[in-house]
OpenMM code with the backbone's topology and positions (N, CA, C; nanometers):
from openmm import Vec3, app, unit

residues = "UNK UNK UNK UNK UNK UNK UNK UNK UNK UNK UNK UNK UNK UNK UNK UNK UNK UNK UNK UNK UNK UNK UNK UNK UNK UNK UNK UNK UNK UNK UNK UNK UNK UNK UNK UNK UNK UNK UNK UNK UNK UNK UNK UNK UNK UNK UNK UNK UNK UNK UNK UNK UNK UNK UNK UNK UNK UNK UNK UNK UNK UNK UNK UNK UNK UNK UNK UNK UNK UNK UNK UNK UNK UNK UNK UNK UNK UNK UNK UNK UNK UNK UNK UNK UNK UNK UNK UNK UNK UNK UNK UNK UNK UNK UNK UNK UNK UNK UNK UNK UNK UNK UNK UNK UNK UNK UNK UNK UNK UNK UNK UNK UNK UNK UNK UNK UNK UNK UNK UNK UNK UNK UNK UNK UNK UNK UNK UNK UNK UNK UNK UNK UNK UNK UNK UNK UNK UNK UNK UNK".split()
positions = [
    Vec3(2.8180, -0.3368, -0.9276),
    Vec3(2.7181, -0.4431, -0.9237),
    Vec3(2.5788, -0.3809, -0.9223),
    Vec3(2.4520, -0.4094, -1.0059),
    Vec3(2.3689, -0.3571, -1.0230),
    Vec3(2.2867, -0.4864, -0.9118),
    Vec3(2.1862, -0.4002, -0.8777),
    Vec3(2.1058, -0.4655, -0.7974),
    Vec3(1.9550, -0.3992, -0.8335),
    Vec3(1.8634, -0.4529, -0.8926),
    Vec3(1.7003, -0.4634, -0.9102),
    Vec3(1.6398, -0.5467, -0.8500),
    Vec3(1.4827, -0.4647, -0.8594),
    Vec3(1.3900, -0.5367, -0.8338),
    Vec3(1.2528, -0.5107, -0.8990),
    Vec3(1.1616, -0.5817, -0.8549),
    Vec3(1.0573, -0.5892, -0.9541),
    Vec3(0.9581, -0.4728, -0.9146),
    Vec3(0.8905, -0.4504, -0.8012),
    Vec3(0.8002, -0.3471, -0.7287),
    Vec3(0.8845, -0.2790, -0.5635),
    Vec3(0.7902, -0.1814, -0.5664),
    Vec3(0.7752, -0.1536, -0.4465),
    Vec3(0.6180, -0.1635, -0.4009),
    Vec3(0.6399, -0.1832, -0.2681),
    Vec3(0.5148, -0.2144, -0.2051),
    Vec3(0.4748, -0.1047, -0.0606),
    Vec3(0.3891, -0.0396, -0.0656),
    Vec3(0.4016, 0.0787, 0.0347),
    Vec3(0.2788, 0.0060, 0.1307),
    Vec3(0.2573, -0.0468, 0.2576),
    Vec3(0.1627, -0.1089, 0.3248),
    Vec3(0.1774, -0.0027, 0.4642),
    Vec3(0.0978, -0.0641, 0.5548),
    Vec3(0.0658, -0.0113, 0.6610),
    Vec3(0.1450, -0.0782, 0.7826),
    Vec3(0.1988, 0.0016, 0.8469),
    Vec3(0.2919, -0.0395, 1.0000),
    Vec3(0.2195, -0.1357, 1.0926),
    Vec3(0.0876, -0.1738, 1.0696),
    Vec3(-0.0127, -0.2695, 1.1558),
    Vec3(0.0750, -0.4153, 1.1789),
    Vec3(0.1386, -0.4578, 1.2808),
    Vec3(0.1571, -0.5902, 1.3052),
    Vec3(0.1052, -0.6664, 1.2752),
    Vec3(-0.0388, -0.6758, 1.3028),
    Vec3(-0.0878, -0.8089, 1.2266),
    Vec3(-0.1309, -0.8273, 1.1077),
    Vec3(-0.0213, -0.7536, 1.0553),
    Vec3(-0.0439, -0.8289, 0.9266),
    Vec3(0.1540, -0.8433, 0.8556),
    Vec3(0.2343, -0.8522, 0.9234),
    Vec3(0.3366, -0.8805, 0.8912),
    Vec3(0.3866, -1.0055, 0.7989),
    Vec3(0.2901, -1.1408, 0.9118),
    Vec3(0.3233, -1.2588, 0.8322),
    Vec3(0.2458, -1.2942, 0.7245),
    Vec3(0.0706, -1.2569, 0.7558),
    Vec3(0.0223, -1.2350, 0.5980),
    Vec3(0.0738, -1.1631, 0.4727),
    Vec3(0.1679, -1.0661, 0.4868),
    Vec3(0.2282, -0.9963, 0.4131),
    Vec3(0.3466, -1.0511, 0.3177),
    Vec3(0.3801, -1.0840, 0.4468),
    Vec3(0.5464, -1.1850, 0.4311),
    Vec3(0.4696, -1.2947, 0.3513),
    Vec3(0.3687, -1.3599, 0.3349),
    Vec3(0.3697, -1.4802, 0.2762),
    Vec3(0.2985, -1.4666, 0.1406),
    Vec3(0.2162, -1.3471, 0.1707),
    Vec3(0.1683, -1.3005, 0.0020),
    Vec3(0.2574, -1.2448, -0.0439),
    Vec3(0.3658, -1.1673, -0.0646),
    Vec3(0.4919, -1.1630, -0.1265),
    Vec3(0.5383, -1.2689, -0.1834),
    Vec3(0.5367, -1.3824, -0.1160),
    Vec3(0.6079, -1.5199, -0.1131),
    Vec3(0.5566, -1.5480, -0.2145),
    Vec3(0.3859, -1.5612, -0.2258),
    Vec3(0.3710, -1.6162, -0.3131),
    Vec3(0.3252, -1.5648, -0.4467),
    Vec3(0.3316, -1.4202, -0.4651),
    Vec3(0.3375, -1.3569, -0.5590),
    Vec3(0.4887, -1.3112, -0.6169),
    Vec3(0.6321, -1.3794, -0.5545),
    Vec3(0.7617, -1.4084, -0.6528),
    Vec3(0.7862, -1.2612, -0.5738),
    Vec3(0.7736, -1.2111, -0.4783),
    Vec3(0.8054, -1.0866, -0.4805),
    Vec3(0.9123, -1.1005, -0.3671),
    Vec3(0.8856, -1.2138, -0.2417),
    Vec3(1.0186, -1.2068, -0.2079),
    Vec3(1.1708, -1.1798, -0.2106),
    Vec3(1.2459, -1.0537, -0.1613),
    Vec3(1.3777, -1.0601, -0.2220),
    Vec3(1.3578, -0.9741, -0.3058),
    Vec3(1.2434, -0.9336, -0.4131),
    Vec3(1.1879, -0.8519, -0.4931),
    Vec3(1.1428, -0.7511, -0.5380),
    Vec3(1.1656, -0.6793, -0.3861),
    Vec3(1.0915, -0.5966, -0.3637),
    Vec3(1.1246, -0.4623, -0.2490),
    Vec3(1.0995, -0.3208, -0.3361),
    Vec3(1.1229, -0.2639, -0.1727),
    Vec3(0.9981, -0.2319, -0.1010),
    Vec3(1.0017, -0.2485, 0.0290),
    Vec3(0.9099, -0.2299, 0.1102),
    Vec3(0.9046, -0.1150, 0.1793),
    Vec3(0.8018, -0.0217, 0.1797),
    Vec3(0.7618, 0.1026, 0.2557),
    Vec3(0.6452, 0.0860, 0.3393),
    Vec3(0.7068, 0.1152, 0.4687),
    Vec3(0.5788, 0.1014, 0.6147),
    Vec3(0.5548, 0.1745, 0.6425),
    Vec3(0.4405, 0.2501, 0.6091),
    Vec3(0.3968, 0.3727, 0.6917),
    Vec3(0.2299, 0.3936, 0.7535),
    Vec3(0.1941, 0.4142, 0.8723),
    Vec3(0.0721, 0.4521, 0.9293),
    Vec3(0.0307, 0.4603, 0.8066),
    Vec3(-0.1183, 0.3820, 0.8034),
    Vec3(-0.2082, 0.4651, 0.7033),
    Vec3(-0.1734, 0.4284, 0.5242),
    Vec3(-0.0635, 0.4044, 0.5255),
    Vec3(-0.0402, 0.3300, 0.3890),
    Vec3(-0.0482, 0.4401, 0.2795),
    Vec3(-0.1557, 0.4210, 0.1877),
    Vec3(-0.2187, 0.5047, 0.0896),
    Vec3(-0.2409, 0.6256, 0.1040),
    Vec3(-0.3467, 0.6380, 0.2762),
    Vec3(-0.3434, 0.7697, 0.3006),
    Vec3(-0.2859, 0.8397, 0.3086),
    Vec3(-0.1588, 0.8559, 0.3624),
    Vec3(-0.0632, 0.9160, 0.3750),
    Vec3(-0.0327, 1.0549, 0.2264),
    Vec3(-0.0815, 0.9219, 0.1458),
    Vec3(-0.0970, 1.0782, -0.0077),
    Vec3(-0.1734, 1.1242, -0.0120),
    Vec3(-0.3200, 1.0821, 0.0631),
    Vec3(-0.4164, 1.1589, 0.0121),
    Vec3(-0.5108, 1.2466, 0.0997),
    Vec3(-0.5126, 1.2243, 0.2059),
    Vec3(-0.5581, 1.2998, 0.3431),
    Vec3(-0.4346, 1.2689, 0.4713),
    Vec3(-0.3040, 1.3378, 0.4479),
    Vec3(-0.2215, 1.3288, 0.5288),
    Vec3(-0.1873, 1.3784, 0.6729),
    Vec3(-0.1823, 1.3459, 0.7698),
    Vec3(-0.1631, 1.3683, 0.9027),
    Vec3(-0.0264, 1.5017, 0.8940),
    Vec3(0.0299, 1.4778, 0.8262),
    Vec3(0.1648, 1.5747, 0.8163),
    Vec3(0.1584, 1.5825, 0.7166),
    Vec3(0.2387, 1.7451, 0.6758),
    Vec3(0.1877, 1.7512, 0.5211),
    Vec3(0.2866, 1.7465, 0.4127),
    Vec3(0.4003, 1.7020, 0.4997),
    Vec3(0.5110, 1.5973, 0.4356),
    Vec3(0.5556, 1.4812, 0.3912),
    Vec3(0.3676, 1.4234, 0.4364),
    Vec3(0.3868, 1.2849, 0.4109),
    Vec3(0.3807, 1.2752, 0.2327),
    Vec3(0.3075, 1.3296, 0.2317),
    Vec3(0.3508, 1.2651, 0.0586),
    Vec3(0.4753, 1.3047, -0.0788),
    Vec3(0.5415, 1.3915, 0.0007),
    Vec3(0.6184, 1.4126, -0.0471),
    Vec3(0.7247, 1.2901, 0.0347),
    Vec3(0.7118, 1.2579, 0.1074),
    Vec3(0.8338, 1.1460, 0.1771),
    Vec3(0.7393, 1.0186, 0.0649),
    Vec3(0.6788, 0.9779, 0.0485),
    Vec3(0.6334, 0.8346, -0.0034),
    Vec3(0.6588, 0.8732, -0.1292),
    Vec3(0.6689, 0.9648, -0.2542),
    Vec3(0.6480, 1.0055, -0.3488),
    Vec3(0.8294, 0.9888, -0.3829),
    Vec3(0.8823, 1.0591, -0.2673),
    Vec3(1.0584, 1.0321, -0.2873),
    Vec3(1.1154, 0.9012, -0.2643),
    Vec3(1.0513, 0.7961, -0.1772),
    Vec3(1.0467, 0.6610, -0.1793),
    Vec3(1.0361, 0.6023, -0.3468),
    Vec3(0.9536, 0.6001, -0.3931),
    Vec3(0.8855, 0.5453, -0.5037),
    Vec3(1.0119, 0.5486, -0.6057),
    Vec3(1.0432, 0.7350, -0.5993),
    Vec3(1.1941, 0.7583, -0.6435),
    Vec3(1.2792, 0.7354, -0.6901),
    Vec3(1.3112, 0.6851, -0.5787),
    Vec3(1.4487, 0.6585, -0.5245),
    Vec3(1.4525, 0.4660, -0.5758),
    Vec3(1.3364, 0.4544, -0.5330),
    Vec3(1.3354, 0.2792, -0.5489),
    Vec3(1.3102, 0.2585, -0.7475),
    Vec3(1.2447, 0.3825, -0.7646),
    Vec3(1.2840, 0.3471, -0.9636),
    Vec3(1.4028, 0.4160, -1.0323),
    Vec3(1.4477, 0.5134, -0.9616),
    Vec3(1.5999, 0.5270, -0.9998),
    Vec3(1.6950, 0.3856, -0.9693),
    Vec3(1.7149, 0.3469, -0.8532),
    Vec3(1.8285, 0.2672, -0.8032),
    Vec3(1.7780, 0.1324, -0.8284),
    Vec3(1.6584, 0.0832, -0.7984),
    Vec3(1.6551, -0.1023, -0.7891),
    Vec3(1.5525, -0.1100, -0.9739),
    Vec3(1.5350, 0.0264, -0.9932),
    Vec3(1.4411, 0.0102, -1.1610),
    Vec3(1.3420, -0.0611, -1.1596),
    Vec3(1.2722, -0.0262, -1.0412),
    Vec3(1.1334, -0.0968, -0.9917),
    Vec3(0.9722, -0.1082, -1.1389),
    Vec3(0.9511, -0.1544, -1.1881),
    Vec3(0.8323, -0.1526, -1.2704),
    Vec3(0.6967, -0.1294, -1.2547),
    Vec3(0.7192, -0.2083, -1.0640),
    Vec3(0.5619, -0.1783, -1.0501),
    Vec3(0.5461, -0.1056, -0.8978),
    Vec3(0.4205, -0.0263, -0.8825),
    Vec3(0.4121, -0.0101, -0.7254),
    Vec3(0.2968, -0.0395, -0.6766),
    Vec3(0.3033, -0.1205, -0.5315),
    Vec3(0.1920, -0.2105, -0.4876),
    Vec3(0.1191, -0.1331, -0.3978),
    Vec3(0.0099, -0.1066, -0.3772),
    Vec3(-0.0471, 0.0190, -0.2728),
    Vec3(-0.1243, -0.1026, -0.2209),
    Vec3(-0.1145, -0.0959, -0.0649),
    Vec3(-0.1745, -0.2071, 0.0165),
    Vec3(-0.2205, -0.1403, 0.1476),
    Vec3(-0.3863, -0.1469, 0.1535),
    Vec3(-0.3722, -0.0913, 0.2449),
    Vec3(-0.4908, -0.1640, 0.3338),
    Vec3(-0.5287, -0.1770, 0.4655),
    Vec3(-0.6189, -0.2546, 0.4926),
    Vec3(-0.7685, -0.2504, 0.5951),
    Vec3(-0.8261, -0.2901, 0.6208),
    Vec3(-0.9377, -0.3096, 0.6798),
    Vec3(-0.8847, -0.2833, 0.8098),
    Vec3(-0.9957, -0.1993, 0.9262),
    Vec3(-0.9664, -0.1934, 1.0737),
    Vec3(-0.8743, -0.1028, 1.1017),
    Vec3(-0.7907, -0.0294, 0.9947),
    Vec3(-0.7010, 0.0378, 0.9832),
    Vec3(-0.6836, 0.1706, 1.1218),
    Vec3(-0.6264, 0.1916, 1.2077),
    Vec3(-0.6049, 0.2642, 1.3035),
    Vec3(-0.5787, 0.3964, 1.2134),
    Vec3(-0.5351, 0.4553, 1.1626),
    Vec3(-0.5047, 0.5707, 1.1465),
    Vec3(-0.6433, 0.6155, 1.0523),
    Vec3(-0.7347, 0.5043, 1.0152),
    Vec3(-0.8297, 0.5846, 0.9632),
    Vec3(-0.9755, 0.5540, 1.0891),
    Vec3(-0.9511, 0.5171, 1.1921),
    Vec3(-1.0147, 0.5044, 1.3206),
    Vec3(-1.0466, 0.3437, 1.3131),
    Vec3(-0.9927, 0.3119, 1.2705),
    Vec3(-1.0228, 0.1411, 1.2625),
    Vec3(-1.1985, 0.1354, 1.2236),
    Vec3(-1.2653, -0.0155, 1.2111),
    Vec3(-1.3620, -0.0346, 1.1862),
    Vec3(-1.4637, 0.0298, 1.2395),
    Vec3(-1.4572, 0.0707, 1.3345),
    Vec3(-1.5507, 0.1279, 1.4406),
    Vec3(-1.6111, 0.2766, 1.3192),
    Vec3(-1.5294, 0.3377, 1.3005),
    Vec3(-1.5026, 0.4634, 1.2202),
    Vec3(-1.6322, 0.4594, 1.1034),
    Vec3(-1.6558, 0.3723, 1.0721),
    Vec3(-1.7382, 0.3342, 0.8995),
    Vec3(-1.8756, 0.2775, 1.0204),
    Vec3(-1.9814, 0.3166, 0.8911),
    Vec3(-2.1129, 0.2659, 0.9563),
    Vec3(-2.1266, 0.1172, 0.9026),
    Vec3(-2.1153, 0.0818, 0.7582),
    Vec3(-2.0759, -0.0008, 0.7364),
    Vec3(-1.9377, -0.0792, 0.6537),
    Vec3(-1.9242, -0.2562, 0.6580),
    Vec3(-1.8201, -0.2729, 0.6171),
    Vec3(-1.8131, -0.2425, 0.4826),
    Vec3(-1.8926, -0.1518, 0.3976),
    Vec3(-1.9089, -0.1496, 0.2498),
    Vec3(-1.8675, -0.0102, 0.2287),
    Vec3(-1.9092, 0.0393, 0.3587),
    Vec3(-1.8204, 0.2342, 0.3657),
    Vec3(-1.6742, 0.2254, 0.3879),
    Vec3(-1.6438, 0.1201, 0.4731),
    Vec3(-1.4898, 0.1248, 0.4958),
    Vec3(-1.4107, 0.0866, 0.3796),
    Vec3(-1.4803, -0.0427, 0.2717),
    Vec3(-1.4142, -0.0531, 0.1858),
    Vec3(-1.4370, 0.0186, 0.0828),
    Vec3(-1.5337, 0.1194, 0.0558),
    Vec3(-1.5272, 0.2240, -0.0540),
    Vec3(-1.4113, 0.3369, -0.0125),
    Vec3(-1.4311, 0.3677, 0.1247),
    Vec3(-1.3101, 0.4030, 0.1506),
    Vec3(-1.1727, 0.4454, 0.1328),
    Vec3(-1.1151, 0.2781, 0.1506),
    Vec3(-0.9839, 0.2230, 0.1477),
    Vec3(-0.9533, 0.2334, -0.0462),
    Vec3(-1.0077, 0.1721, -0.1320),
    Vec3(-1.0576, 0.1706, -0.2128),
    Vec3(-1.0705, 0.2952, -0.2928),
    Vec3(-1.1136, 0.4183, -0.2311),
    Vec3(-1.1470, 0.5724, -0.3180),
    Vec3(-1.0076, 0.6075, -0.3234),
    Vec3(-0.9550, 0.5634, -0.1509),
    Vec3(-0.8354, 0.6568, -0.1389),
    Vec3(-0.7010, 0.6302, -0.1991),
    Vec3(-0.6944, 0.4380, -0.1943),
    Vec3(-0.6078, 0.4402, -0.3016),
    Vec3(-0.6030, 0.4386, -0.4622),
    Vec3(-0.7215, 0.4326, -0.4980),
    Vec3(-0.7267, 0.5209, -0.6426),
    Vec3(-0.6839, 0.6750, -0.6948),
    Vec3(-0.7012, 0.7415, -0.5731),
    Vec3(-0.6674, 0.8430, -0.5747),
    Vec3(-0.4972, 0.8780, -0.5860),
    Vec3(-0.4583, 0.7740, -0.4623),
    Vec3(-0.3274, 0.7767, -0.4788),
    Vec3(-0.2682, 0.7332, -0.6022),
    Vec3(-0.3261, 0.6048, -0.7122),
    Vec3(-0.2675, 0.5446, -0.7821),
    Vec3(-0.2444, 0.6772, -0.9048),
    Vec3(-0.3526, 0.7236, -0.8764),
    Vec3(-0.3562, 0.8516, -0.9964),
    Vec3(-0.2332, 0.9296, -1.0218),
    Vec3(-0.2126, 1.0039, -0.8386),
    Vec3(-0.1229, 1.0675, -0.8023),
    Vec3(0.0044, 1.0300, -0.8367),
    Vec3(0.0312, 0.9069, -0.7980),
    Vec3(0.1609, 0.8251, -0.8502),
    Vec3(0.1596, 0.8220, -1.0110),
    Vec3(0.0578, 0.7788, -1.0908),
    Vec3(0.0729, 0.7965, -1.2359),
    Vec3(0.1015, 0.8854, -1.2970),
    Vec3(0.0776, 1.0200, -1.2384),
    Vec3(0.0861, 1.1613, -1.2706),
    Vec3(0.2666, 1.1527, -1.3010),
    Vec3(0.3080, 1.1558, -1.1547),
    Vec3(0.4747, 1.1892, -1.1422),
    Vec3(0.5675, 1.0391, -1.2280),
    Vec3(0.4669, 0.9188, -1.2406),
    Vec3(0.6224, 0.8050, -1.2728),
    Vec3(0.4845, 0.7405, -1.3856),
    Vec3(0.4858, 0.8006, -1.4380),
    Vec3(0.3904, 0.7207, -1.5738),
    Vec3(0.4183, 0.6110, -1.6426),
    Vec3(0.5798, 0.5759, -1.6212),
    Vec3(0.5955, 0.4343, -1.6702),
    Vec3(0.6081, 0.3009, -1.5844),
    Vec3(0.5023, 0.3420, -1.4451),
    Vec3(0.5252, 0.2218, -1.3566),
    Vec3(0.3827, 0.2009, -1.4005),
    Vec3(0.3701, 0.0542, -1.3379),
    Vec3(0.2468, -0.0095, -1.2987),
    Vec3(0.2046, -0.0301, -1.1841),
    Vec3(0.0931, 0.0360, -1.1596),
    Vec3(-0.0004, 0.0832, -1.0027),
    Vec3(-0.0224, -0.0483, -0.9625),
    Vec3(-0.0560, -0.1087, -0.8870),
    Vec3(-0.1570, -0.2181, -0.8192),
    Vec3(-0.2167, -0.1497, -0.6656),
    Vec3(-0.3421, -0.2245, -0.7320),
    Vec3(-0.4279, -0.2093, -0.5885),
    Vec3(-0.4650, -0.3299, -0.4880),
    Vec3(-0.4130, -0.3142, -0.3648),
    Vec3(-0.5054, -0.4455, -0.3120),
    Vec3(-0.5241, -0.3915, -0.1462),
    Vec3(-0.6366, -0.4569, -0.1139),
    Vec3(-0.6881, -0.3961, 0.0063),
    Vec3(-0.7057, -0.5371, 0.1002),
    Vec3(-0.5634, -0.5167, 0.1876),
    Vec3(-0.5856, -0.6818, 0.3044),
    Vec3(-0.7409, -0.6506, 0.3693),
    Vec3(-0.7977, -0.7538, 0.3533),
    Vec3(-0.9333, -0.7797, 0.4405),
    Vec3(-0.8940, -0.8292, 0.6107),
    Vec3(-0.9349, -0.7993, 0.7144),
    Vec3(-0.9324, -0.8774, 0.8393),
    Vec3(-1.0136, -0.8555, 0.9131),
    Vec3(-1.0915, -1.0080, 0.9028),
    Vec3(-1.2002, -1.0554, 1.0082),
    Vec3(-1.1816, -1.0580, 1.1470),
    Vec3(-1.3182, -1.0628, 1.1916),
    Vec3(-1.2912, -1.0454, 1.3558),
    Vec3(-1.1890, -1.1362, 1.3966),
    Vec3(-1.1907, -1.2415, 1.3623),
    Vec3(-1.0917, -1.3548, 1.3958),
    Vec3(-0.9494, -1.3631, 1.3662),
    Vec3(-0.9304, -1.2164, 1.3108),
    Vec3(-0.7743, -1.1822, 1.2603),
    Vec3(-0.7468, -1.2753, 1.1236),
    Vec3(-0.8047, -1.3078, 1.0867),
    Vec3(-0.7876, -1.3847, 0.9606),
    Vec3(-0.7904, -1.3057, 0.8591),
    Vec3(-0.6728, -1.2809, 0.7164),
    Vec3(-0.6620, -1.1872, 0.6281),
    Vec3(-0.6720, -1.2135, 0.5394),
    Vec3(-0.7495, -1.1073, 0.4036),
    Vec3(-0.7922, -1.1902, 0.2802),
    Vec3(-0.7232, -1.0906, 0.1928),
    Vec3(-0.6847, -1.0934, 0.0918),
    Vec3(-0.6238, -1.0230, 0.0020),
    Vec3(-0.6980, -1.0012, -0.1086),
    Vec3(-0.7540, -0.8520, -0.1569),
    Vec3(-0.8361, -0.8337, -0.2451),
    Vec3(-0.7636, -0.7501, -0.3759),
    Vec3(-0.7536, -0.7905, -0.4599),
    Vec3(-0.7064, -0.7186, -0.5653),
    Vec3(-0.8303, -0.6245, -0.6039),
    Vec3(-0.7759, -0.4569, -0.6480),
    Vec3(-0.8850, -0.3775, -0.6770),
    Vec3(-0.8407, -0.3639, -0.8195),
    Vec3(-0.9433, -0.3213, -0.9093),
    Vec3(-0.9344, -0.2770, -1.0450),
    Vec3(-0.9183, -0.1411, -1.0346),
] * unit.nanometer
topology = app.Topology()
chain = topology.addChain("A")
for resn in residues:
    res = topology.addResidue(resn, chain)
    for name in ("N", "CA", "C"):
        topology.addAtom(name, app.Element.getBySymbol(name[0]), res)
């Protein structure tokens, strides 16, 4: 029995953003659709890594998920306030944090294009306001 799916999606371990997550899936058909990778830091993880195994572990993810489920696309999500990059506090302003988030997963998307050239990258960077409220930004 063959079993596919459409993307993988590599996001950040942050709780609050589980059900925003869960419901932008939902409504981008990806529910059921999709494999999901949680890791601190998301993006970073390839590109200024805490361990220097991390990108070789997300890189064998990606893998593994276009060998076995024949994934097409991969979703790099990574977000605002982010703890492993010191949360908001970290950036002088909110326009540094999102050049940021933003440099770093371009960087990654590259990285990923390099090794699986026949997927399709996506970028999107969850926004969250003081009020915990999350916005979903698609990057070019």
């Amino acid at each position: 029995m063959s079993h596919h799916c459409k993307a993988l999606i590599l996001h950040c371990i942050d709780f609050r953003f589980h059900e925003s997550i869960k419901n932008w899936l939902k409504e981008k058909g990806l529910t059921n659709n999709c494999d999901i990778v949680s890791l601190a830091g998301a993006s970073k993880g390839l590109i200024t890594p805490k361990n220097p195994a991390e990108p070789e572990i997300i890189l064998r993810q990606i893998e593994i998920s276009s060998n076995l489920h024949k994934i097409s696309q991969v979703i790099l999500m990574n977000h605002t306030d982010c703890g492993a990059y010191g949360g908001r506090d970290a950036f002088v302003t909110s326009e540094d944090e999102h050049s940021q988030h933003v440099g770093d997963m371009q960087k990654a998307k590259k990285l990923i294009l390099k090794k699986f050239p026949e997927l399709e990258v996506k970028i999107i960077l969850a926004k969250i306001n003081p009020l915990e409220q999350i916005n979903f930004e698609k990057v070019e």
